[in-house]
Structure formats: C-alpha cells, structure tokens
C-alpha positions in Angstrom: 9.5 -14.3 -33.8 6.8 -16.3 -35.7 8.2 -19.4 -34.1 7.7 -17.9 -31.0 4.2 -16.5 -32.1 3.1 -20.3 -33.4 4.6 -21.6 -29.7 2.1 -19.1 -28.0 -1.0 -20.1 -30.3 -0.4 -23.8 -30.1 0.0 -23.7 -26.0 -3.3 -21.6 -25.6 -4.8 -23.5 -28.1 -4.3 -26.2 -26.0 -6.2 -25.4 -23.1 -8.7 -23.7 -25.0 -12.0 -25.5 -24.2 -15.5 -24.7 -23.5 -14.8 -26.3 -19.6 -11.7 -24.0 -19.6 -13.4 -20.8 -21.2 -16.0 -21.4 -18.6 -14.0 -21.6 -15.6 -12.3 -18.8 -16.4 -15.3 -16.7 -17.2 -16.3 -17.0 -13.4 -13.3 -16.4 -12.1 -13.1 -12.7 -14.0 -17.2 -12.7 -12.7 -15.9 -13.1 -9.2 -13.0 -10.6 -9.5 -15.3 -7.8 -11.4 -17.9 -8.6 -8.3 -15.0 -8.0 -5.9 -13.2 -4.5 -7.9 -16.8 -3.2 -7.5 -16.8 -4.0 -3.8 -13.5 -2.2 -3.3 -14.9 0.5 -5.6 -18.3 1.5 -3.0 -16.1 2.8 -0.1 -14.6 5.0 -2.6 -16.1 8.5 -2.5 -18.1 8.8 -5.5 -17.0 10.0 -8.5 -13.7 9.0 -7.2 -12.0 7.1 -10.1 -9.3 4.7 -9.7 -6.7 4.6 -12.3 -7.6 1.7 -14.0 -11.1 3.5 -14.4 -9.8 5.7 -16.4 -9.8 3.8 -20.1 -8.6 7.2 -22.0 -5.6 6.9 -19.5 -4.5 9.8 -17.6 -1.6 12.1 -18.1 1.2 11.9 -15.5 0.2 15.3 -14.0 -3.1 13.7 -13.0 -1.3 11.4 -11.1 -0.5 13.9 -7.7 -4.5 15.0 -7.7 -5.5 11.5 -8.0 -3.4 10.3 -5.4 -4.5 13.0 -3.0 -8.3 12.5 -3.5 -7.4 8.9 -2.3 -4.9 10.3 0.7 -7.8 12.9 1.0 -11.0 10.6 1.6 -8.6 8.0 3.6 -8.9 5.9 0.7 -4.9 5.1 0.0 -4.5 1.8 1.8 -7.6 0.6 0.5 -6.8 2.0 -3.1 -3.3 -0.1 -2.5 -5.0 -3.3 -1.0 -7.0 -3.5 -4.5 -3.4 -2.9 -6.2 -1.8 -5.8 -4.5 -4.9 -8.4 -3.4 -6.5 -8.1 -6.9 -4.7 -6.4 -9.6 -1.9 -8.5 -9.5 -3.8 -11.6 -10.6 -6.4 -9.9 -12.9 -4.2 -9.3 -15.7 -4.0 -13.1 -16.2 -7.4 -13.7 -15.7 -8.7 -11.5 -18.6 -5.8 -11.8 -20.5 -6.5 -15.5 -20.9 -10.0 -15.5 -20.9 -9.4 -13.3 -24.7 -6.8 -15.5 -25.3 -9.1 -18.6 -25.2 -11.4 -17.0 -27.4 -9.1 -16.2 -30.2 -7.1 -19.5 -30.2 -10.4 -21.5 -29.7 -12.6 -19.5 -31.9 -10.5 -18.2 -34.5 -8.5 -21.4 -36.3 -8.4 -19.5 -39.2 -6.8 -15.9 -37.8 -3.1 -15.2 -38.1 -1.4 -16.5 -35.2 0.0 -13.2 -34.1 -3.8 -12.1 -32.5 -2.8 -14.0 -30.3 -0.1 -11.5 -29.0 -2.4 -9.0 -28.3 -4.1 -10.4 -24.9 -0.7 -11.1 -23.4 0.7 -7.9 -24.3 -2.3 -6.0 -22.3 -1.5 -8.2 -19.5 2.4 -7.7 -19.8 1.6 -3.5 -19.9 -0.9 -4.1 -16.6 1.6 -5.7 -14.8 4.1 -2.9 -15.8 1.1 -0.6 -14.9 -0.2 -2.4 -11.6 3.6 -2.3 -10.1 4.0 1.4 -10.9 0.8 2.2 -9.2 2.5 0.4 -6.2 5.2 2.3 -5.9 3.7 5.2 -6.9 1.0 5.3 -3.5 3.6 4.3 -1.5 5.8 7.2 -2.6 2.7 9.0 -2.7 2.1 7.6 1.3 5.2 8.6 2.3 6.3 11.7 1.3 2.9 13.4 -0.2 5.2 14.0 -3.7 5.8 11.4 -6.7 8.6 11.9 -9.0 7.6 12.8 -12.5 9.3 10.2 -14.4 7.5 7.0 -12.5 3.8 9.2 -13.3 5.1 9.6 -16.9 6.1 5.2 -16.6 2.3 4.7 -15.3 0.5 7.0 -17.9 2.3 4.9 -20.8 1.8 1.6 -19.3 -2.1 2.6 -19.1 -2.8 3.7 -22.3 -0.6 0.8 -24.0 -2.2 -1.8 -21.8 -6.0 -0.2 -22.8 -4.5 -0.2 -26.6 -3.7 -3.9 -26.4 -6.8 -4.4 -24.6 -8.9 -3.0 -27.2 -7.1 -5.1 -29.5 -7.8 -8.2 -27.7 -11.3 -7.2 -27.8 -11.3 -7.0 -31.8 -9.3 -10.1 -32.1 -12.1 -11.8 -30.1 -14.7 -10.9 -32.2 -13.1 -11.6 -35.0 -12.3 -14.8 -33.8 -15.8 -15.3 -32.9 -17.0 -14.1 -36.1 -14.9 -16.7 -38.5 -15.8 -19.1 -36.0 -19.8 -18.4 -37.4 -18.9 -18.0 -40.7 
C-alpha cells in the first residue's frame, strides 16, 4: 500500500507546478461559474444534492427528486449530472492534490490519498444520482437501497473533501514554515 501511496505522490508531484496549479484553478473557476448558471433556473431554495454538505438521508431523496420533477427542473437537474459533474470531481480533486504534493514536501505521503478518494466517492455519488432521476423520471418511485448508496457516497465524498481541504492547508502551512 505505501508503494502504491509513494507512486501517487511522486506522479502528482510531478505535475505539480505553479503553470499547472494555475490552469487548473481556472478551469474549477469556469466550472463553479457554470454550476451557478445551472443553479438560477432552479426555484429558489431548491437545493441540489451536492448542495447539501451535511448530506442527506436516503428518505430525502423521493422529496428532492419531486421538487425537481415538480418545478420541471429534472432534465436540467440531470444535464448538470452528466455535462458537468462527471468531470468536476477531477478538476477539484487535482487542484488539492497539486497543493499538497507541491506545497507540502514534508507531509506524509498518504495526504495525498485524501483528494482522490473524494473524487472516487463523487463519481460513485454522481452515477447514483444518474440513475436515481432517471428511475425517479420514469416511474415517480426510487428503490431504497440506491437512496441509501447515494446518501453514503455523499457524506464520504464531503468527509474526504474536508480532508483534502486540511491536507491543503497543512501543506500550505509547512510550505511557510
């Protein structure tokens, strides 16, 4: 596993330069610019599920769903799903991951996990949300078990997120140090 770990450090590492960091840092600018752009025709209040960083329990899932269905929001709710939120997840997940193997030399290798594990769980989230609107489209009923699937993938991708977000800064910080 470390082998693997060290693998993963050295191959960010290499890429990890200001020109990259920057480049990257506009692209996630760009794709913020364009979730918010998706988010206006949304009824307000209305809350995707990635807006939801405390997650959401699978019996939210239905009510969510059918404020979408409701405001004749689905199809653009699952345009955003598969236009944007299937390249995201690598956007931000690399843009930490430059930070911490460029910034943080000094760190244990293994913060480096914790950007790609956030984008591994949003992918496992993004997919489920797929399937779960077009269940939702077609038959006005999702089966428990997929909710329960996209509940867990949320909260673990926003754990490892979080974590990402500490490794950063504590990349960051040795970097000053």
């Amino acid at each position: 596993m470390a082998g693997m770990i060290d693998w993963l450090w050295m191959k960010t590492a290499g890429i990890a330069s200001w020109t990259t960091f920057g480049v990257v840092l506009v692209i996630a600018i760009a794709f913020n610019i364009l979730f918010n752009r998706y988010g206006r025709h949304y009824p307000k209040g209305l809350k995707t599920f990635d807006g939801r960083m405390s997650g959401f329990t699978p019996s939210q899932v239905e009510p969510i769903l059918k404020e979408f269905h409701d405001s004749g929001q689905l199809d653009r709710y699952l345009a955003q799903e598969t236009q944007l939120d299937l390249i995201y997840p690598l956007v931000y997940s690399l843009l930490f991951a430059i930070i911490i193997a460029g910034a943080g030399a000094r760190l244990p290798h293994w913060f480096i996990v914790a950007p790609y594990a956030a984008a591994l769980f949003d992918y496992c989230e993004n997919f489920t949300y797929i399937a779960l609107i077009l269940r939702y489209r077609a038959e006005q009923h999702v089966p428990f078990a997929l909710a329960v699937v996209a509940s867990v993938a949320s909260r673990l991708k926003w754990g490892f997120i979080f974590l990402s977000l500490g490794a950063a800064l504590a990349a960051l910080s040795a970097r000053l140090r």
